[in-house]
C-alpha positions as CSV (number, residue, x, y, z in Angstrom):
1,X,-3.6,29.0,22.4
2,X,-3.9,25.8,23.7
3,X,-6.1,24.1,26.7
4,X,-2.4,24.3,28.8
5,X,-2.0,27.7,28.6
6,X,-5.2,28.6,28.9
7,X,-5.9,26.8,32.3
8,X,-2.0,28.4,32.9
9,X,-3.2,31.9,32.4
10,X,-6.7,31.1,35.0
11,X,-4.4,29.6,37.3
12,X,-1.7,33.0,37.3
13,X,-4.8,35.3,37.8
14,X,-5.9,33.3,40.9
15,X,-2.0,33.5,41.9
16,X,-1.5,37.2,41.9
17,X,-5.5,37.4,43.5
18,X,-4.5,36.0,46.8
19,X,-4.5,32.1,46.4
20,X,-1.2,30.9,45.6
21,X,-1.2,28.5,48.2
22,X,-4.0,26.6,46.4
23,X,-3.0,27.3,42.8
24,X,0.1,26.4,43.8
25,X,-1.0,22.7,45.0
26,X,-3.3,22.7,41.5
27,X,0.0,23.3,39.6
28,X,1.9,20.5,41.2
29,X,-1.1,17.8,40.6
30,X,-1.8,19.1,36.6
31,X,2.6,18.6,36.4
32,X,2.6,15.1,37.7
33,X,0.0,14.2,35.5
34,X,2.3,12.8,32.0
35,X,4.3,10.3,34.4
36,X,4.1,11.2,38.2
37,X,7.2,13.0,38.0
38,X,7.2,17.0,38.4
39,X,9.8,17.9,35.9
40,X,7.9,16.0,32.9
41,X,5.3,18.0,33.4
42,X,4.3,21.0,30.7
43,X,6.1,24.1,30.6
44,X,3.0,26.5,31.5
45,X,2.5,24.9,34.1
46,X,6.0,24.8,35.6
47,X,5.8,28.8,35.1
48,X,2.5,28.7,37.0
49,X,4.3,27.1,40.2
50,X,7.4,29.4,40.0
51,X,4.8,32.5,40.6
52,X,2.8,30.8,43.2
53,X,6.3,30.1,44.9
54,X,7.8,33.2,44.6
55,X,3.9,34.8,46.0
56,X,4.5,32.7,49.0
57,X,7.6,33.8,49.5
58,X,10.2,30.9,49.2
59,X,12.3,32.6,46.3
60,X,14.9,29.7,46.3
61,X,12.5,27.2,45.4
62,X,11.1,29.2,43.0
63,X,14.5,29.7,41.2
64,X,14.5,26.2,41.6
65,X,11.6,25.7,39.3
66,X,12.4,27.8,36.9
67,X,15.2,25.5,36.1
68,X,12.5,23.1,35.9
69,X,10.3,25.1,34.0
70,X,13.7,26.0,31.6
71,X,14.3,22.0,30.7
72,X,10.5,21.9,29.9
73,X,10.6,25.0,27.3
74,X,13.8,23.0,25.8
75,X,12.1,19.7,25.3
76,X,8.9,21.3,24.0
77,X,11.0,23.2,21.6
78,X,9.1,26.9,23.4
79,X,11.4,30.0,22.5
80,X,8.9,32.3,24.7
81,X,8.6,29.8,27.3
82,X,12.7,29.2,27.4
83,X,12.6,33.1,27.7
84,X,10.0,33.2,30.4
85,X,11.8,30.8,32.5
86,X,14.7,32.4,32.6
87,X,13.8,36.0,33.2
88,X,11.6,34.6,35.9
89,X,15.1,33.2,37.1
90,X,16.5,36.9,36.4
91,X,14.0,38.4,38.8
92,X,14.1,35.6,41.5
93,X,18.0,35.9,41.6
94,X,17.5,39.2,41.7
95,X,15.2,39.7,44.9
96,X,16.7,37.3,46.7
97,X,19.9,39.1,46.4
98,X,18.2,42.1,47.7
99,X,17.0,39.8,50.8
100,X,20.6,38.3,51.3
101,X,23.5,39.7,50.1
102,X,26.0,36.4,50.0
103,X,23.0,36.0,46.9
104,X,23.6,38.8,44.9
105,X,25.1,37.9,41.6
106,X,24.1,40.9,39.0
107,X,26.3,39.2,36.3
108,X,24.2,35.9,36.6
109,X,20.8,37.9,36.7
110,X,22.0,39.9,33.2
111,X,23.6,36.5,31.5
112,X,19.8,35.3,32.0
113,X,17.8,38.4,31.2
114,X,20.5,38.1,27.8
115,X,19.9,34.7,26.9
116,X,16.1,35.3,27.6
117,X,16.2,38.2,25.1
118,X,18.2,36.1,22.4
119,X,16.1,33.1,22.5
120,X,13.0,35.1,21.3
121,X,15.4,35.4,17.6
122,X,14.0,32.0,16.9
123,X,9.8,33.8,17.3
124,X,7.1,32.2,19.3
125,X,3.8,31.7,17.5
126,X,1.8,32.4,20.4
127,X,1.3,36.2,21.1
128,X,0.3,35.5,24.6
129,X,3.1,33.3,25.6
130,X,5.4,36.0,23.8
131,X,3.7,38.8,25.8
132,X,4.2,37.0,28.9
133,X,8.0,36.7,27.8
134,X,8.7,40.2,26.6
135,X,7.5,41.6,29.8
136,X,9.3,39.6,32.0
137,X,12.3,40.9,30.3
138,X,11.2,44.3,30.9
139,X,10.2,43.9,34.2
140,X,13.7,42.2,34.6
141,X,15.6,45.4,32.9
142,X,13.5,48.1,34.6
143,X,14.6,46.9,37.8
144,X,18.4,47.2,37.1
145,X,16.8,50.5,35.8
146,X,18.1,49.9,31.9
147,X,15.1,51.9,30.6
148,X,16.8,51.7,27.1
149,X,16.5,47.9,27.4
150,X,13.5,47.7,28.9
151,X,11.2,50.2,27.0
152,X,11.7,47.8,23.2
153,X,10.7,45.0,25.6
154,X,7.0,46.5,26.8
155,X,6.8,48.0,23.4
156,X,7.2,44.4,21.9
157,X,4.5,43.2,24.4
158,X,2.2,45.6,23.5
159,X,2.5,44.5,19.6
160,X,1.6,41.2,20.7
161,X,-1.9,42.2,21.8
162,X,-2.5,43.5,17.9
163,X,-1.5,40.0,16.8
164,X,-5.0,37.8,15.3
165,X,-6.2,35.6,18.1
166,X,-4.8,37.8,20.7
167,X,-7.6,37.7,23.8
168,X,-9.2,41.1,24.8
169,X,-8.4,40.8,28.6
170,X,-6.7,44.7,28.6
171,X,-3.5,44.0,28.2
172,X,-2.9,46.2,25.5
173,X,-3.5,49.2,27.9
174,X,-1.8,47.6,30.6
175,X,1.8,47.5,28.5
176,X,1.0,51.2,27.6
177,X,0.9,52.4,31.3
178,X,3.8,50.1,31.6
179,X,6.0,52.6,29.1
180,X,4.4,55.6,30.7
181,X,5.5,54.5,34.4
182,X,8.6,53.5,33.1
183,X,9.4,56.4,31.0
184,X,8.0,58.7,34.4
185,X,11.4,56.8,36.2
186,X,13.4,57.5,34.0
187,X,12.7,61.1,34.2
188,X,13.3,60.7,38.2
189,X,16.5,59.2,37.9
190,X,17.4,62.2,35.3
191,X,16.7,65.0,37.2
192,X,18.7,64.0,40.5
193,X,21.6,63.8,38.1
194,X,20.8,67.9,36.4
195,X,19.7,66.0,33.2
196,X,16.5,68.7,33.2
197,X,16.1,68.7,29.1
198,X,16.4,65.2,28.9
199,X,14.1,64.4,31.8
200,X,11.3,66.4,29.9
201,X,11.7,64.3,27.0
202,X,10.9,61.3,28.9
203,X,7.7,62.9,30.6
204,X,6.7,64.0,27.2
205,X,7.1,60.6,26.0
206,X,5.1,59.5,29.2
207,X,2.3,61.4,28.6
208,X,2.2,60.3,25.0
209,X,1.9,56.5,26.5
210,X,-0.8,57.7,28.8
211,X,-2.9,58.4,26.3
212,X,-3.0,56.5,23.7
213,X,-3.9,53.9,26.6
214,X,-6.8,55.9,27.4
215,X,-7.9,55.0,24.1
216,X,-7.2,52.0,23.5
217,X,-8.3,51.0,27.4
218,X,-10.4,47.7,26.0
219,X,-11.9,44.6,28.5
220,X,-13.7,44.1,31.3
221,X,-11.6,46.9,33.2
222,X,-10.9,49.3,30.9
223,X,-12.4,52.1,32.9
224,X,-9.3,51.1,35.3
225,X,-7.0,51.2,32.6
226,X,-8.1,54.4,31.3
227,X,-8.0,55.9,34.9
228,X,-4.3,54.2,35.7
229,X,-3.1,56.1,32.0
230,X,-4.9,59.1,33.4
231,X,-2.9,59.3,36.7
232,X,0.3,58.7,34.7
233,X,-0.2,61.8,32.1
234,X,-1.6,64.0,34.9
235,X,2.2,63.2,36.2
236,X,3.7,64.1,32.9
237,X,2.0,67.4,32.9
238,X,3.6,68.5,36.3
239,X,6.8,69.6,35.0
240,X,6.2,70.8,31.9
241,X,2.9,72.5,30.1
242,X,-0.1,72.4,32.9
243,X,1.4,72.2,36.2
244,X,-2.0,73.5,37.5
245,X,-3.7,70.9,36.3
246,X,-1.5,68.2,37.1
247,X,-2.2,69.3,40.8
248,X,-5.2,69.3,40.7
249,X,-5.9,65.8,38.4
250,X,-3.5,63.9,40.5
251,X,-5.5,63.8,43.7
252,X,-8.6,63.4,41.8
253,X,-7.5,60.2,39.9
254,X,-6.1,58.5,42.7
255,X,-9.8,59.1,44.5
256,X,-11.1,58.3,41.2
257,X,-9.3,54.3,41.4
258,X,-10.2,53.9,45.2
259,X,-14.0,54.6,44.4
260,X,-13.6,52.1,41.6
261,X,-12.5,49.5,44.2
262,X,-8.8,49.6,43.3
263,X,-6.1,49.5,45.5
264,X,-2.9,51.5,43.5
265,X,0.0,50.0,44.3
266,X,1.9,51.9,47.2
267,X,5.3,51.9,44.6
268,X,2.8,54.1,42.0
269,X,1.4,56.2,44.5
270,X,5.1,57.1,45.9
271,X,5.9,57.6,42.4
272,X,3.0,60.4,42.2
273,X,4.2,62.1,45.0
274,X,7.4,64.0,43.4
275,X,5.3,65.0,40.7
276,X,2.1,66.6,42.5
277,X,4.6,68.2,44.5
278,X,6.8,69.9,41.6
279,X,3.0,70.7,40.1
280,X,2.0,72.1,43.4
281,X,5.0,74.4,43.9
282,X,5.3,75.5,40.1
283,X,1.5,76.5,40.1
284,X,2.3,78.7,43.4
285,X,1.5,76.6,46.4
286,X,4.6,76.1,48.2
287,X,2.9,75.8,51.2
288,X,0.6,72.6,49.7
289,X,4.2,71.2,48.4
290,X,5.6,70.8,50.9
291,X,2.7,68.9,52.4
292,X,2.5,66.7,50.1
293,X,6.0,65.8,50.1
294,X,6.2,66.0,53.6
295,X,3.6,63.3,53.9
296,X,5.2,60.9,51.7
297,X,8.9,61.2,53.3
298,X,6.5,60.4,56.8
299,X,5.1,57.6,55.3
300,X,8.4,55.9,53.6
301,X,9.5,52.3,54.7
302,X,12.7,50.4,54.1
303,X,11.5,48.0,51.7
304,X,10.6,51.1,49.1
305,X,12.1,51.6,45.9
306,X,15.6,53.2,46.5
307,X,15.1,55.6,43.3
308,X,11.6,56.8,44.4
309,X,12.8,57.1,48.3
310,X,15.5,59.4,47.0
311,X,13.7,61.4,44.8
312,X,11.0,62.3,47.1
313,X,14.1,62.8,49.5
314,X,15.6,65.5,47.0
315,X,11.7,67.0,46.4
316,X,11.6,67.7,49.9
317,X,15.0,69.1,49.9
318,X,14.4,71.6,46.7
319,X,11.4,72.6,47.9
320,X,12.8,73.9,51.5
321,X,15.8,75.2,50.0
322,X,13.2,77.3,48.1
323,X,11.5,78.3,51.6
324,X,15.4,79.8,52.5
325,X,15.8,77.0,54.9
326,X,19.6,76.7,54.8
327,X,19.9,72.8,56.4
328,X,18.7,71.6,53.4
329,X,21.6,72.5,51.0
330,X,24.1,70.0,52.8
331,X,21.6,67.5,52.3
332,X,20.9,68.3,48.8
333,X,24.7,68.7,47.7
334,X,25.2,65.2,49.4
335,X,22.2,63.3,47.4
336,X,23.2,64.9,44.1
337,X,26.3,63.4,44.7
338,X,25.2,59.9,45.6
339,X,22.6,60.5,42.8
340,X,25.5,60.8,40.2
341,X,27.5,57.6,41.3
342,X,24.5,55.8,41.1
343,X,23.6,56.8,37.4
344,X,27.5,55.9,36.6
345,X,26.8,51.8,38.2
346,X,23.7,51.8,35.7
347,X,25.8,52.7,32.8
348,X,28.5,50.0,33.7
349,X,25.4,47.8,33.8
350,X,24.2,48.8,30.5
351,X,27.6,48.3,29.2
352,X,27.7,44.7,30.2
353,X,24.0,44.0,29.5
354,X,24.8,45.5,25.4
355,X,28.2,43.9,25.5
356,X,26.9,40.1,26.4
357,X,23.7,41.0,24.2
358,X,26.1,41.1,21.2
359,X,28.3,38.0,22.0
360,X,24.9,36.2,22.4
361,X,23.7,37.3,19.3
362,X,26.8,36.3,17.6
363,X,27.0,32.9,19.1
364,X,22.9,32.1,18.5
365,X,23.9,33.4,14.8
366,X,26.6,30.5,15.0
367,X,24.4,27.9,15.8
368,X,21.8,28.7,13.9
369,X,24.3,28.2,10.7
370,X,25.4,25.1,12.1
371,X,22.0,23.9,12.9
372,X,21.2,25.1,9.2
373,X,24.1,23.2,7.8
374,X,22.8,19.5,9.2
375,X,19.1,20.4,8.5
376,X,17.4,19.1,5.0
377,X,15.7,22.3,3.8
378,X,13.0,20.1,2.1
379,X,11.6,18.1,4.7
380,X,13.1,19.4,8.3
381,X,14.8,16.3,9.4
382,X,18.5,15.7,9.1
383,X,20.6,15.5,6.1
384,X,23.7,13.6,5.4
385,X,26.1,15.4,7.5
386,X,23.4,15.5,10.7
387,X,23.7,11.7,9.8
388,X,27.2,11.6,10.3
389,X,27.2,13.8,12.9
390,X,25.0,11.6,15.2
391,X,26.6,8.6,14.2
392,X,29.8,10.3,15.2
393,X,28.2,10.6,18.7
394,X,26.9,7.2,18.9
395,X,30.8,5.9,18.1
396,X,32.2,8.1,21.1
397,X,34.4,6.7,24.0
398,X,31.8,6.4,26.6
399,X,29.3,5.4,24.9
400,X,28.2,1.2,25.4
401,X,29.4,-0.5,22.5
402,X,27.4,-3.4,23.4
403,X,23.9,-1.1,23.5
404,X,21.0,-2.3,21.7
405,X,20.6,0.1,18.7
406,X,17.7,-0.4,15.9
407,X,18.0,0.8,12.2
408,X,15.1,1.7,10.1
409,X,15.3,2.4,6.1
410,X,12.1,4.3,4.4
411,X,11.7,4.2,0.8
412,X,8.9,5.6,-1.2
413,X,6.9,3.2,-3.2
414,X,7.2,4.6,-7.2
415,X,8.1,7.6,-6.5
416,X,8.9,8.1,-9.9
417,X,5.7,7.6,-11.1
418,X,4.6,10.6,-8.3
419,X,6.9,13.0,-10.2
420,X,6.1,12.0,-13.5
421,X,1.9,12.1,-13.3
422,X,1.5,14.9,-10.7
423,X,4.6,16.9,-10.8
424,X,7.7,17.6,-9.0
425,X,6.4,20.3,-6.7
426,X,3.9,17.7,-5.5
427,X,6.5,14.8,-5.3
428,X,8.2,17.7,-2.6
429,X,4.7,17.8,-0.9
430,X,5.3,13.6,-0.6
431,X,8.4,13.8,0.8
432,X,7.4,16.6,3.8
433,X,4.6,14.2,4.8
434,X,6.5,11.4,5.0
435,X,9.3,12.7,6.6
436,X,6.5,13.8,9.2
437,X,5.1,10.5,9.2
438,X,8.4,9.0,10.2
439,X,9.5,11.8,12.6
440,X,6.3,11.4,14.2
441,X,6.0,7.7,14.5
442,X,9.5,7.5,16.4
443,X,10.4,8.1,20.3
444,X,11.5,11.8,21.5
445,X,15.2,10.9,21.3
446,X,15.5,8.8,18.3
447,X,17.0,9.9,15.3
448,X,15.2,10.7,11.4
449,X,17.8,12.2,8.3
450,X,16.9,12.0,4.6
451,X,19.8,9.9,2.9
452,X,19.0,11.9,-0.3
453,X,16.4,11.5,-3.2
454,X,12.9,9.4,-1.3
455,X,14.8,7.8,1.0
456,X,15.1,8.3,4.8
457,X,16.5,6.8,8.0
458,X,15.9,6.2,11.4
459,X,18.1,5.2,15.0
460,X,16.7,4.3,17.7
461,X,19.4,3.9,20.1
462,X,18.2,1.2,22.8
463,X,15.7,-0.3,21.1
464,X,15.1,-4.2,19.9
465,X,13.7,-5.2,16.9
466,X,10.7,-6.0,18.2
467,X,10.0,-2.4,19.2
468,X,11.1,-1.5,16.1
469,X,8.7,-3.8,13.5
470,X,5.9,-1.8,15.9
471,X,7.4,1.2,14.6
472,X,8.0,0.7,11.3
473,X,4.9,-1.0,10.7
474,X,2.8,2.5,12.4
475,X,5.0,3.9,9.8
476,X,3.5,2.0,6.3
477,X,0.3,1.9,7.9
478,X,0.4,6.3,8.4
479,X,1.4,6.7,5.0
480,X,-0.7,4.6,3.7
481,X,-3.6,6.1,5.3
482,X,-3.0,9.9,4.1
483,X,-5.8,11.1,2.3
484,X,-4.6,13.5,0.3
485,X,-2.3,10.7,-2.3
486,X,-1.9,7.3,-2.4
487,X,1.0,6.9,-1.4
488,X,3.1,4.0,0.4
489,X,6.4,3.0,2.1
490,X,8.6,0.1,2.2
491,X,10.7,-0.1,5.5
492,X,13.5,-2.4,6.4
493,X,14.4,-3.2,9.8
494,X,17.3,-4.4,11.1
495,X,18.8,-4.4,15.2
496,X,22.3,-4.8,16.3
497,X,24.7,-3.4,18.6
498,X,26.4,0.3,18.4
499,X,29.3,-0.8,17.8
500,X,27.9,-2.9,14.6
501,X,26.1,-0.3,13.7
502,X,27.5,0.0,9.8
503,X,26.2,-3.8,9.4
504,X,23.1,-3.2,11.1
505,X,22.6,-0.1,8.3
506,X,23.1,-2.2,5.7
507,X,21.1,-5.5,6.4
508,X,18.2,-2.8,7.0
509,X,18.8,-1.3,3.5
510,X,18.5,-5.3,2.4
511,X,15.1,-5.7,4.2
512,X,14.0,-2.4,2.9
513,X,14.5,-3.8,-0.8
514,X,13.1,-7.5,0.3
515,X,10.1,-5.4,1.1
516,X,9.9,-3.7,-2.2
517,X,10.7,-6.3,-4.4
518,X,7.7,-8.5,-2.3
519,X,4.9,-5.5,-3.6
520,X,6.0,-2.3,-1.4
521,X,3.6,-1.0,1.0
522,X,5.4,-3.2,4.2
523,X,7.9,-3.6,6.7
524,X,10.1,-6.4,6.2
525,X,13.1,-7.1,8.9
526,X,16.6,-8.5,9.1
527,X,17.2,-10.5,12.3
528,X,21.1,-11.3,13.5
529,X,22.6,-14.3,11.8
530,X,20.7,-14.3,8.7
């Protein structure tokens, strides 16, 4: 993990601790430090400043830079960051939909959530920049409550954390309660629609969660993380094998994480509520139940989660209809009913979530191939038909004809000799390094391709000769210097307009030669008229 990501990771903790505002100023200097302007800035940091925005509460601007953050992860080449940025754009669209209706747009929140899930295909090397990603997806998917999309998501971000280098901050525990909260809603949503077997299955799955978090609870809070799995299988337990105990363990954990200085979040206490409840009444005190549930309903605002409003809603309901009390039928019969249409939107969802994941699979497959096609599987840069295919752009219609455009040629020194006293499997090892070499010694938007055998190119649209003699000549000296062989370049350099641009190739494929025939090891350059 980088120095970036690191001072990324610092700056998110003081974010979600209470000082966006200030984190949020931090993240706007460390962006404008590469050129002054925000949107050069690094990737990390970007995501840093979409969190402290959306904390303070402006959700537009922070959609705003996640586009920013987006066109960072693309130029840095970041699958998890591209992936980050644009779930983080899936949530943001997302709540501020829920804010102001004219925003809501669920096809624009699943096309990103999608394209966030298919651009992890190409793997991230960093486990905690992947974690970040895969739970941003899964926070993105349990919110449209697509538990079947969410669940491989916070499953995938707990694998992470068993990855080497992987810091022991308690994350692994944290993805764990993750599944078992999620897994606990999904149980909720399944027995307001009479889906009683398959509920259980879920709880038991839940509970399973719960504790294998309590014992792999590592970090500086892992007595937190051990009570939070705790809570969550004392909840499993309610409907199914210990009921007693559930009632009683529920109370006593949630005591348990206040003494500990921990404030549970009101959305997991609601969530507890249903479930002491159900454990009350099936261990036989109705009377407790109903107090409990009673309490809750009191206590509901309209900014709580619809599917835990309703299901405390229907626990109260059950548990008068079993006290005889006949007004709560109609109300019941009605919110069974609303229950069911609901269930029916989420499976249109996850119908058009699995349909769009499958074209987006298809067409990242596609490009892949084509990507495949104009790469040299040797060395990494282009091949012949990249080559062509950048020229091609170069030559179209609006481009300037009259645009500077510099042409270098690379040529390993002997490289003959390289295959013939050291082998051919080292002669490949050459060519990687210099290809390196030459892809590293160019701009971001110029242009390396191997022509084939030790010979490689590159354009550098806009440039003058002079810039590119400094090139070339960072080139011979950076080969020369390797210390693993002694190996060197001749370069030829030539500089012409776009429009010229087959002459230009060819007088630099004359200097290239001029520079071998004079010894090799140099750059040697073709000006315009001679």
């Amino acid at each position: 993990m980088d120095d970036v990501t690191l001072r990324a990771l610092r700056l998110l903790e003081e974010a979600q601790a209470g000082g966006a505002a200030q984190v949020l100023a931090e993240a706007v200097a460390a962006l404008r430090e590469p050129t002054g302007e925000l949107r050069d800035g690094p990737a990390a940091m970007h995501f840093v400043r979409v969190v402290a925005l959306t904390r303070l509460g402006d959700l537009r601007a922070a959609i705003t830079a996640a586009d920013l953050m987006l066109v960072a992860a693309e130029r840095e080449n970041s699958a998890g960051w591209r992936s980050c940025a644009l779930s983080l754009r899936a949530d943001r669209r997302l709540r501020l939909g829920d804010q102001d209706i004219a925003e809501y747009d669920i096809e624009a929140v699943l096309r990103d959530l999608v394209r966030a899930e298919t651009a992890l295909l190409a793997g991230e090397p960093d486990p905690v920049i992947e974690g970040n990603a895969r739970t941003g997806l899964a926070i993105g998917y349990a919110k449209l409550r697509l538990y079947e999309l969410a669940a491989p998501q916070f499953q995938a971000a707990y694998e992470t954390t068993c990855r080497p280098g992987y810091p022991d901050n308690g994350n692994r525990a944290m993805w764990l309660c993750n599944l078992a909260e999620l897994n606990l809603m999904w149980a909720l949503e399944l027995y307001q629609v009479g889906q009683v077997a398959e509920a259980e299955k879920h709880t038991t799955v839940a509970e399973e969660h719960a504790a294998r978090a309590m014992t792999e609870a590592s970090g500086p809070k892992a007595e937190v993380w051990r009570l939070s799995a705790s809570l969550f299988a004392a909840c499993a337990r309610a409907d199914r094998q210990d009921p007693a105990g559930a009632a009683e363990d529920i109370p006593r954990v949630l005591a348990s994480l206040q003494e500990h200085g921990v404030e549970q979040r009101h959305q997991e206490q609601l969530l507890c509520r249903p479930f002491h409840a159900v454990a009350l009444s099936r261990s036989g005190r109705p009377a407790e139940a109903l107090r409990v549930i009673e309490e809750a309903v009191t206590g509901l605002s309209p900014d709580n989660d619809w599917l835990i409003t309703a299901a405390l809603h229907r626990t109260h309901a059950v548990l008068l209809a079993k006290t005889g009390a006949r007004d709560a039928l109609p109300g019941l019969t009605y919110g069974d009913a609303l229950a069911e249409l609901l269930w029916r939107q989420r499976h249109r969802w996850l119908h058009a979530a699995v349909t769009m994941q499958s074209y987006d699979v298809l067409r990242w497959q596609h490009e892949r191939a084509e990507r495949a096609a104009r790469i040299d599987p040797l060395t990494g840069v282009a091949n012949r038909r990249g080559l062509d295919s950048f020229l091609e752009r170069l030559a179209t219609p609006t481009a300037a004809g009259t645009d500077p455009v510099a042409v270098l040629i690379v040529d390993v020194d002997r490289f003959k000799d390289v295959n013939d006293s050291l082998g051919h499997a080292t002669g490949d090892d050459v060519l990687r390094a210099v290809a390196q070499v030459v892809a590293a010694s160019v701009r971001r938007d110029d242009f390396v391709a191997r022509l084939g055998g030790d010979e490689f190119v590159a354009i550098l649209p806009g440039a003058d000769l002079g810039a590119a003699e400094q090139v070339a000549q960072r080139a011979v000296d950076a080969v020369a210097g390797m210390a693993v062989w002694q190996v060197t370049v001749s370069v030829g350099v030539a500089g012409g307009s776009a429009y010229t641009l087959g002459e230009t190739l060819a007088h630099a494929d004359g200097a290239m030669y001029a520079a071998k025939r004079a010894g090799g090891n140099r750059m040697g350059s073709r000006h315009p008229g001679t």
